[in-house]
C-alpha positions as CSV (number, residue, x, y, z in Angstrom):
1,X,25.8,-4.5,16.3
2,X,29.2,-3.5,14.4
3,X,29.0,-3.0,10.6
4,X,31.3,-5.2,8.3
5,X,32.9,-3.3,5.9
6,X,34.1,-4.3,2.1
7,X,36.0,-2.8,-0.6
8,X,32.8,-2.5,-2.6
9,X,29.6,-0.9,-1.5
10,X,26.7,-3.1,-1.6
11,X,24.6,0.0,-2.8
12,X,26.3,3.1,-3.8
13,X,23.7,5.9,-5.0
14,X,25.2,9.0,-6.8
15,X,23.8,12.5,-6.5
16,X,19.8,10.9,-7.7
17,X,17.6,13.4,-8.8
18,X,14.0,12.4,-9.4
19,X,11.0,14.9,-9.7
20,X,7.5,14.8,-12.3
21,X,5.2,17.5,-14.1
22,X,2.4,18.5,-11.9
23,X,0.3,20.6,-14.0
24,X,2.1,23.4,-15.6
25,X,5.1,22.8,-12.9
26,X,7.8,20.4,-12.3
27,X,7.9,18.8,-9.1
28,X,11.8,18.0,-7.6
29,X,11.3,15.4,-5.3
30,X,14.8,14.3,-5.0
31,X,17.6,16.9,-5.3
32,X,21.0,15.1,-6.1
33,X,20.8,12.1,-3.3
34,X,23.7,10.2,-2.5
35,X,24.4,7.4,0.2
36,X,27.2,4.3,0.2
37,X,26.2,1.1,1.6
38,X,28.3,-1.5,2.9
39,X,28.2,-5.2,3.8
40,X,26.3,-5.7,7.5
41,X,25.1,-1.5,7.6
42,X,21.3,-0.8,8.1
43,X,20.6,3.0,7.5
44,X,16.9,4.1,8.2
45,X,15.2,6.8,6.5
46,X,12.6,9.1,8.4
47,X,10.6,11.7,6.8
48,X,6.8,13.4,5.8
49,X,4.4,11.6,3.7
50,X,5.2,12.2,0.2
51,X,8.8,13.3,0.3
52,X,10.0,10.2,-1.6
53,X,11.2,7.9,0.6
54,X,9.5,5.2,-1.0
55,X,10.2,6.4,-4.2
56,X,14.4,6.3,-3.3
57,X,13.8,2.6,-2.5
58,X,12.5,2.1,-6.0
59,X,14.7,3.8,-7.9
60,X,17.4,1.6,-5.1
61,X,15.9,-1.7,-6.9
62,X,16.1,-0.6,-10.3
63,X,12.4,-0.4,-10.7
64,X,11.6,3.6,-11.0
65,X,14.7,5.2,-13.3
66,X,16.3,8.5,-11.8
67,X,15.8,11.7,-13.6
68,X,19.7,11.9,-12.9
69,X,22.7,10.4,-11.5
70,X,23.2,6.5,-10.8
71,X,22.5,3.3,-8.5
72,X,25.4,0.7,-8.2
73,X,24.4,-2.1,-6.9
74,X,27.4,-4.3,-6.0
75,X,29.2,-2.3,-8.1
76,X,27.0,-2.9,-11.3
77,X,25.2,0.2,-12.7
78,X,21.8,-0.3,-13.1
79,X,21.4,2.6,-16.0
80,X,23.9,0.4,-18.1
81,X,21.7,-2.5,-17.6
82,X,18.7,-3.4,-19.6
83,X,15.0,-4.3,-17.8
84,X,15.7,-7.9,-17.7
85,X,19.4,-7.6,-16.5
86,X,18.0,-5.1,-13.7
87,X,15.4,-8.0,-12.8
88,X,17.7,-10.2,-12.3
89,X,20.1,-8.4,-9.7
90,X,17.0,-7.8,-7.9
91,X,16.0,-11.7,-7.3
92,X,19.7,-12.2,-6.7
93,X,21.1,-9.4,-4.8
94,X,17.7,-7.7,-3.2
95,X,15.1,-8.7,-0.6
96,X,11.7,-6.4,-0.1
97,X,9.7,-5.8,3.2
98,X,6.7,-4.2,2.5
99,X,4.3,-2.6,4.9
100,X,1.2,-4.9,3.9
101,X,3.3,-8.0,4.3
102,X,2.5,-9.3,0.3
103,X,2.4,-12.8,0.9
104,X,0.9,-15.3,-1.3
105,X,-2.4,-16.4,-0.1
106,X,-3.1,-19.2,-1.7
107,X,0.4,-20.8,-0.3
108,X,1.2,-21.9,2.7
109,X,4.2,-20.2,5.2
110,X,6.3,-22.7,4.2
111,X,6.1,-22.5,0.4
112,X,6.2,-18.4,0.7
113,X,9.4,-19.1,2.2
114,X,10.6,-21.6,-0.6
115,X,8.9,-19.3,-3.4
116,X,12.3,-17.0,-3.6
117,X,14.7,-20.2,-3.4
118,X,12.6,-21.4,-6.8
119,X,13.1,-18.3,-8.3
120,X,16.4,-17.9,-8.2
121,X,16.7,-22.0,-9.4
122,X,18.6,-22.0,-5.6
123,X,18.0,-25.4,-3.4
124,X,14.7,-25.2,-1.7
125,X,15.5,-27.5,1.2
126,X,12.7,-27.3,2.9
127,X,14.0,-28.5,6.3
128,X,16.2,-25.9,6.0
129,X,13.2,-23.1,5.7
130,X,11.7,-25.0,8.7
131,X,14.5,-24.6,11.0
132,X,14.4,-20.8,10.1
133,X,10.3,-21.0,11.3
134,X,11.4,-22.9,14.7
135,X,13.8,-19.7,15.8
136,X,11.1,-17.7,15.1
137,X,9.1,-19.2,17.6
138,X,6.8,-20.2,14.0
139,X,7.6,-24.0,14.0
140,X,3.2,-25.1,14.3
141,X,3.0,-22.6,11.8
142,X,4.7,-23.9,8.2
143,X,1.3,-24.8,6.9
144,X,-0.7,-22.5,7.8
145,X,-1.9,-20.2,5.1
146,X,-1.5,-16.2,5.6
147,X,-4.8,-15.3,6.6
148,X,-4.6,-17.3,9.5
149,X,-1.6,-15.7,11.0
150,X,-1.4,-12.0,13.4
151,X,-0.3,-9.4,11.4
152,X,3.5,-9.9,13.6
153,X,3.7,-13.4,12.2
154,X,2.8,-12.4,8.7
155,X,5.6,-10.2,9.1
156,X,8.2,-12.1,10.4
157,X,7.3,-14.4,7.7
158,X,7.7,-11.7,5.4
159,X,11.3,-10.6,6.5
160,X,12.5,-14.5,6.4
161,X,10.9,-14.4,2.9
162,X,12.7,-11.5,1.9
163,X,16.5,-13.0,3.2
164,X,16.1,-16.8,2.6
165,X,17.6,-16.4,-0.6
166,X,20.7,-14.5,1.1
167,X,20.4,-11.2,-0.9
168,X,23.3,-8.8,-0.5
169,X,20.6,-6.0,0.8
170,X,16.8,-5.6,2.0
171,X,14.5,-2.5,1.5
172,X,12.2,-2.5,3.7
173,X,9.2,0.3,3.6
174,X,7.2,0.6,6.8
175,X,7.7,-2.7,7.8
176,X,6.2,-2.2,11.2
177,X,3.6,0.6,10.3
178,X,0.8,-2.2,10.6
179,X,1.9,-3.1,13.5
180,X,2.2,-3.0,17.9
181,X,5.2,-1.8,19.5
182,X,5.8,-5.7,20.6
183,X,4.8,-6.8,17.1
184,X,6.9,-4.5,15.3
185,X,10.3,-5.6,17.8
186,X,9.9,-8.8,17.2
187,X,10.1,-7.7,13.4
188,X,13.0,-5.2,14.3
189,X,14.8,-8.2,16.0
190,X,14.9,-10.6,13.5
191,X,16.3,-7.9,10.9
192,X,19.2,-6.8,13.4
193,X,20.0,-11.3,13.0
194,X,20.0,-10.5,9.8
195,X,22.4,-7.0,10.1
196,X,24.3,-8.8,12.1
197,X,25.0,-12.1,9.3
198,X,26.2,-9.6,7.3
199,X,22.9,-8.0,5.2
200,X,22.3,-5.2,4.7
201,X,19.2,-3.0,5.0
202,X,17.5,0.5,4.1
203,X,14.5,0.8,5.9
204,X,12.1,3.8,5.5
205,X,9.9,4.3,8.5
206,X,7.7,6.7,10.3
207,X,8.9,5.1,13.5
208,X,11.4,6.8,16.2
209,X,11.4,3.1,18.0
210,X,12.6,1.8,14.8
211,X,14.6,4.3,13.3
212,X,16.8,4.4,16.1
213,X,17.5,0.1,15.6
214,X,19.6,1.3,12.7
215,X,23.4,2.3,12.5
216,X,22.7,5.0,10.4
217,X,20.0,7.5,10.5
218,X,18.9,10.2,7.3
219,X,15.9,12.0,7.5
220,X,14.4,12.8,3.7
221,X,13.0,16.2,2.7
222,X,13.0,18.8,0.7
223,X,14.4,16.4,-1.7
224,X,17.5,16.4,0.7
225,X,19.1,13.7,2.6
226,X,20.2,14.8,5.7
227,X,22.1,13.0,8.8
228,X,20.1,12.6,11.9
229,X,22.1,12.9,15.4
């Protein structure tokens, strides 16, 4: 895979700090963070339960606000932008992967997939989101509803869901931690196509397999981001 570089980071986070009261104590979670992102880079973040990996993504998408420092997000700072503005870069700019998949049951595979192009008043052509299905070996499957699919289809579903829409970036959080080890590369391939078209990704896992899919590799704790070798 090589890594496309741009004069502007898609995400640039600066020295975030993030922590909450716990009892008569404040908890630091995360101590002055920083990480540049560029066009066609995956980074993967390891680290123990409860050292705030998922929390970082959050505060990535604008949803949690840091106790310090700032996210740009193709070079827009989402502290100088209001709730609604922040929504906004997210449907434009952001995909999700979540670990529990989070597709819409009562919708078929095919309108999950369209669901994002509607959002974002884009073109849902629908034989377009069908020719995505077919080189995912999920052509018989376009109207099937979730509950019908392995929890490997509901995925890859779920990581076409999350780029249809061509966002500049995807966090993913555990997006093969419900998953087999042939599963969960099937999953892994279809976000190195997506790497390698120029997204790019920040995936927190608990997964060496994974991790070591991604061009860069940071392990989170003690409210540090360190470089893995």
């Amino acid at each position: 895979m090589t890594s496309i570089r741009q004069a502007r980071p898609v995400a640039d986070l600066r020295e975030i700090t993030w922590g909450f009261r716990e009892g008569t104590s404040d908890r630091l979670v995360l101590n002055r963070v920083s990480l540049t992102l560029f066009s066609g880079e995956w980074v993967s973040i390891t680290g123990p339960s409860g050292s705030g990996k998922s929390t970082l993504l959050n505060i990535v998408a604008g949803i949690e606000v840091p106790t310090d420092g700032e996210v740009h997000i193709n070079g827009e700072c989402l502290s100088n932008l209001s709730e609604h503005e922040c929504t906004l870069i997210r449907r434009k700019h952001i995909g999700f992967i979540f670990q529990f998949f989070n597709l819409v049951p009562t919708l078929t595979v095919l309108e999950n997939l369209m669901l994002p192009l509607q959002l974002t008043s884009q073109r849902a052509d629908s034989e377009i989101v069908q020719q995505r299905l077919n080189r995912l070996g999920l052509a018989d499957r376009s109207n099937s509803f979730p509950d019908v699919l392995s929890g490997g289809e509901q995925q890859r579903v779920a990581a076409v869901r999350a780029s249809i829409h061509k966002p500049m970036l995807i966090l993913a959080d555990e997006p093969t931690g419900n998953l087999d080890q042939e599963a969960g590369n099937k999953v892994l391939d279809v976000m190195e196509e997506l790497v390698d078209n120029g997204i790019s990704i920040i995936m927190v896992t608990h997964s060496d397999s994974a991790s070591s899919r991604a061009h860069q590799r940071y392990e989170l704790t003690d409210g540090q981001l360190a470089p893995l070798r």
